[in-house]
N, C-alpha and C positions, 0 to 999 in steps of 0.2 A: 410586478416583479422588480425588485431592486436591486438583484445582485446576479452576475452571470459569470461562466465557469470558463475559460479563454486557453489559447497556449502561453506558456511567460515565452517572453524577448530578454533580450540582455539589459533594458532597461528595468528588469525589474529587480536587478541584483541587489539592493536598499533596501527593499522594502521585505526582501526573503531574509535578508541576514538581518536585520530587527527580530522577526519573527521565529528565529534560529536562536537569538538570546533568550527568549521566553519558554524555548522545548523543555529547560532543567536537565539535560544530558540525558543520556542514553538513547537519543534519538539520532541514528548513524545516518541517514537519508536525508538529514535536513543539520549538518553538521555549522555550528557558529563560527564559522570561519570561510573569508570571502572569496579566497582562491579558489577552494574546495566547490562552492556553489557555481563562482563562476564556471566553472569547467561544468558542472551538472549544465549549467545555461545555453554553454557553448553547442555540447552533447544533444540537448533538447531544438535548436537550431538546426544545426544541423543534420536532425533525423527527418524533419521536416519538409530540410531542401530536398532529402534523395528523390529519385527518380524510381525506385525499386517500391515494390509491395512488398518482397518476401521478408521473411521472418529474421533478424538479424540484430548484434547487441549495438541497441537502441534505446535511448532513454528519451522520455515526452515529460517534460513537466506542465502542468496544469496552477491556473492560479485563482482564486475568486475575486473577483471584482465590484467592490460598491460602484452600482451604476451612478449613482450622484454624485460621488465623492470623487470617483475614480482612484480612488485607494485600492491596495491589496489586504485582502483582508484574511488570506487562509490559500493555503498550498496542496499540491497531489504530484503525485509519481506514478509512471509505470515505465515497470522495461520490458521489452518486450523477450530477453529472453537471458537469465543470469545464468552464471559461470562462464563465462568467454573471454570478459577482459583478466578477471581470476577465480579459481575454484569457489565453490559457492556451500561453505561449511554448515553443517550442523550437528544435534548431537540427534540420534534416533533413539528413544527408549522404546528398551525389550526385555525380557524377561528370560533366565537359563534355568532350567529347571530340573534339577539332578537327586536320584534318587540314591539310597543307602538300605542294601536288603540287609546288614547286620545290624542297622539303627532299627530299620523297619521307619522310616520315613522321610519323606520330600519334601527339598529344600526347593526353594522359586528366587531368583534374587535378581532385582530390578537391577539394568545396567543404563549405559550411556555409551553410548558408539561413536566416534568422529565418524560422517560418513557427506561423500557428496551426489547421493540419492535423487537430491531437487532439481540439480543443474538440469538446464535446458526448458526450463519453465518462465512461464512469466510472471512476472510481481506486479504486483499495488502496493503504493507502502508509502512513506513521506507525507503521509496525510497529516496538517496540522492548521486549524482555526484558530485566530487569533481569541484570546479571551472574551474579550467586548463581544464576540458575534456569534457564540455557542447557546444561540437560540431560532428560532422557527425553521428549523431545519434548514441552514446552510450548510451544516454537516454531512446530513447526508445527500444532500443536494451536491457537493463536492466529492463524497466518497461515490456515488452512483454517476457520477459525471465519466469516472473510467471507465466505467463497463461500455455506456454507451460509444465511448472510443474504441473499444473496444472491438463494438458488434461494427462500426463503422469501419475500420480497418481489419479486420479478422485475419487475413492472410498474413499481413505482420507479426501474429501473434502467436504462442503454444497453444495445445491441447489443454493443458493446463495453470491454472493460475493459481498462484500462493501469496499468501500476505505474513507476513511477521510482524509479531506483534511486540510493541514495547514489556519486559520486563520487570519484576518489581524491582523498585529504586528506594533507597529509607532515605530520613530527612538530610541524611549528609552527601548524599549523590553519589553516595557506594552503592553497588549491587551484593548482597547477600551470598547467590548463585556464584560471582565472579570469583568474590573474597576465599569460596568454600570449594571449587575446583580451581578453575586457568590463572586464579591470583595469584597459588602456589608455583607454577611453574613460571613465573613472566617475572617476577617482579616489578611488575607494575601496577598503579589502581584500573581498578574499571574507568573514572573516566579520561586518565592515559590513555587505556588501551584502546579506549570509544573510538577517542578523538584520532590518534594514529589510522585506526582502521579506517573512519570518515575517510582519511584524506587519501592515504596509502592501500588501500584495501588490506584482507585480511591472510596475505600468504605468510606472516610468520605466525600462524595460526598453525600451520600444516608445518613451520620448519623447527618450531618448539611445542605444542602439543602432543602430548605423548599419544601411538597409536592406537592402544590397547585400550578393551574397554571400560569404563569405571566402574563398577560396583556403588551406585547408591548408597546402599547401607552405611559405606566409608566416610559420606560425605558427612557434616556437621548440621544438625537440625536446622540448622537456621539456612541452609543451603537445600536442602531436602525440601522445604516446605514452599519454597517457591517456584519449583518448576515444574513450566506450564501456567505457571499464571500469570495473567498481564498486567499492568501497569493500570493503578486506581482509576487514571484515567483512562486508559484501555478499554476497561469495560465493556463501555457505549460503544467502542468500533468492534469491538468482538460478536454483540449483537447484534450489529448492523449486519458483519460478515455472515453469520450462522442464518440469517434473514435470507441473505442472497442464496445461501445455497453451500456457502464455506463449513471444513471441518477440521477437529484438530483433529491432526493426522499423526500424532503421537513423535513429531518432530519441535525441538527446542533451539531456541538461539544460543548459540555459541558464547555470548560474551553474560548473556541475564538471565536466562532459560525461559524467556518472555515463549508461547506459543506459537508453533506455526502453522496456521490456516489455508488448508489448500479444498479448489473444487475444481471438477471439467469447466473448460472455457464455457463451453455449450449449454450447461445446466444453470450456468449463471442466471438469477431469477429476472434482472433486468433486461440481462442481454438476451435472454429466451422471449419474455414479455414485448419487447419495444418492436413496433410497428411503424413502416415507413408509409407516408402519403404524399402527396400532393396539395398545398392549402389552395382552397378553392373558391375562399373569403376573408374578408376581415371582419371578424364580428365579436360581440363581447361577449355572448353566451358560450357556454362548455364547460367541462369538471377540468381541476387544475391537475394539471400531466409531465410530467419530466419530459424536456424536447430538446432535440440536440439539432444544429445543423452546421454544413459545412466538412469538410476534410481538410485534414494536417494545418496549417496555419492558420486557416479560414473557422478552423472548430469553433463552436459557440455553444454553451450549453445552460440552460436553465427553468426555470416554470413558467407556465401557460396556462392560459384556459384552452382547452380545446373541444370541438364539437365533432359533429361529421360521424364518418363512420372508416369503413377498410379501405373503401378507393378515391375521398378526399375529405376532407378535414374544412373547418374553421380554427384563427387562432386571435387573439383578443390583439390588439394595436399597441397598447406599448409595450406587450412581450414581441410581439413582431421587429418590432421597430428595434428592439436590443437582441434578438437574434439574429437582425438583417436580414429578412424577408419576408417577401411576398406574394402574393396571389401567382401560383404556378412555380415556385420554389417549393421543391422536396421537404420533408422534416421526418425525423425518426423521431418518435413521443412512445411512453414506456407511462406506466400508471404512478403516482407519487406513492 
């Protein structure tokens, strides 16, 4: 094991805004700009210190760590419950569907709703690997790193969990989606209006987006054809999600019309799967397992060999050693 999944400190504010230059915009959760992150850092701290379980707007950031290097090498987010600090927009596509007894036929026409439907849920999102290390699965070894904070803290968290997913972006770091609905009313570009939102959140959303709902049809092909779809890079986290358990739920982002992926916390495939024990050895034998240990600042998460069975475990020595434990120390482990 050479890389482990950690909470960030305010020491690693460097190393996340490098990593925030390389996102190419449209990536709101991991915004290039250092104020903005430090205050994610600050947030993520401080959720840490409470004293409280209960479920409250809380942000945890996650970071991956080459264990030799001790480099940051790739980022995660979860909040445990949006819309609190501010309404938590999207667009909902529906369908109205009205008939004509002197045409003698029915019209269907796809719409778009501003609606705040999601609020009170919790997100995963802010996921992003640095290029160099988008191989042997430190991806999803990052993205499956939340759930198990997840199933570890539970009472912190909704019923439900959503991920949004990046949007299409063309080669000039315009949005299609933005240009061909919210561009009209803002005067501003998509990644103006990114970036504002990163920092300021997204209430002139709601104080200049028109209520009413859009009509599809109206919108210009090149605006049409991308909502709902994610971002080239997206892809691989959309199957990652759909793996777990996530679905599109016929909900769009506000600024790209990127998808938004929602499942029951519970049905989460990881967080259903992962099993707590007891290591009862140090030994090198066992199939390699996703394992987490620790709570809130002590978190540690990454792969293993592990042995054993339901009421104790073996785990191999230098995954031990960079989880920080041993023989009668707990582990939640979850199948790769």
């Amino acid at each position: 094991m050479s890389h482990i999944v950690r909470l960030a400190t305010l020491d690693d504010l460097q190393p996340l805004y490098e990593m925030a230059k390389l996102t190419g915009g449209g990536f709101t959760n991991l915004p290039a700009d250092k104020p903005a992150l430090a205050e994610k850092l600050e947030r993520s701290v401080a959720a840490v210190s409470g004293n409280t379980d209960a479920a409250g707007d809380n942000l945890f950031v996650l970071v991956l760590e080459d264990a030799g290097t001790r480099e940051v090498r790739g980022t995660a987010q979860i909040f445990t419950e949006v819309g609190r600090r501010w309404p938590f927009y999207s667009y909902r596509l529906g369908t109205l569907t009205q008939s004509s007894r002197e045409l003698k036929r029915t019209f269907r026409a796809d719409m778009l709703t501003l609606t705040t439907d999601l609020e009170g849920s919790s997100e995963v999102g802010g996921l992003f690997l640095h290029p160099a290390e988008r191989a042997g699965g430190l991806g999803l070894l990052l993205a499956r790193s939340r759930y198990l904070f997840i199933r570890r803290h539970r009472s912190r968290f909704a019923d439900r969990v959503l991920a949004e997913l990046r949007g299409v972006i063309d080669e000039a770091g315009g949005s299609p989606f933005w240009d061909g609905l919210a561009g009209r009313f803002f005067g501003m570009s998509f990644q103006e209006a990114d970036a504002f939102n990163a920092v300021h959140g997204n209430q002139f959303i709601a104080d200049l987006m028109p209520k009413h709902p859009i009509y599809i049809a109206m919108l210009p092909e090149t605006a049409r054809s991308v909502i709902g779809v994610p971002h080239l890079t997206g892809r691989a986290a959309m199957r990652m999600l759909e793996t777990e358990g996530f679905q599109f739920g016929n909900y769009v982002d506000i600024f790209d019309g990127g998808p938004t992926m929602i499942a029951p916390t519970d049905r989460i495939a990881s967080i259903m799967s992962a099993k707590e024990a007891p290591i009862s050895a140090i030994d090198e034998a066992g199939d390699q397992r996703l394992v987490s240990t620790g709570a809130l600042a002590d978190f540690r998460c990454g792969y293993a060999r592990i042995g054993g069975d339901d009421t104790a475990v073996t785990i191999d020595a230098d995954a031990a050693a960079l989880l920080r434990v041993g023989v009668r120390d707990t582990i939640l482990h979850a199948p790769r």
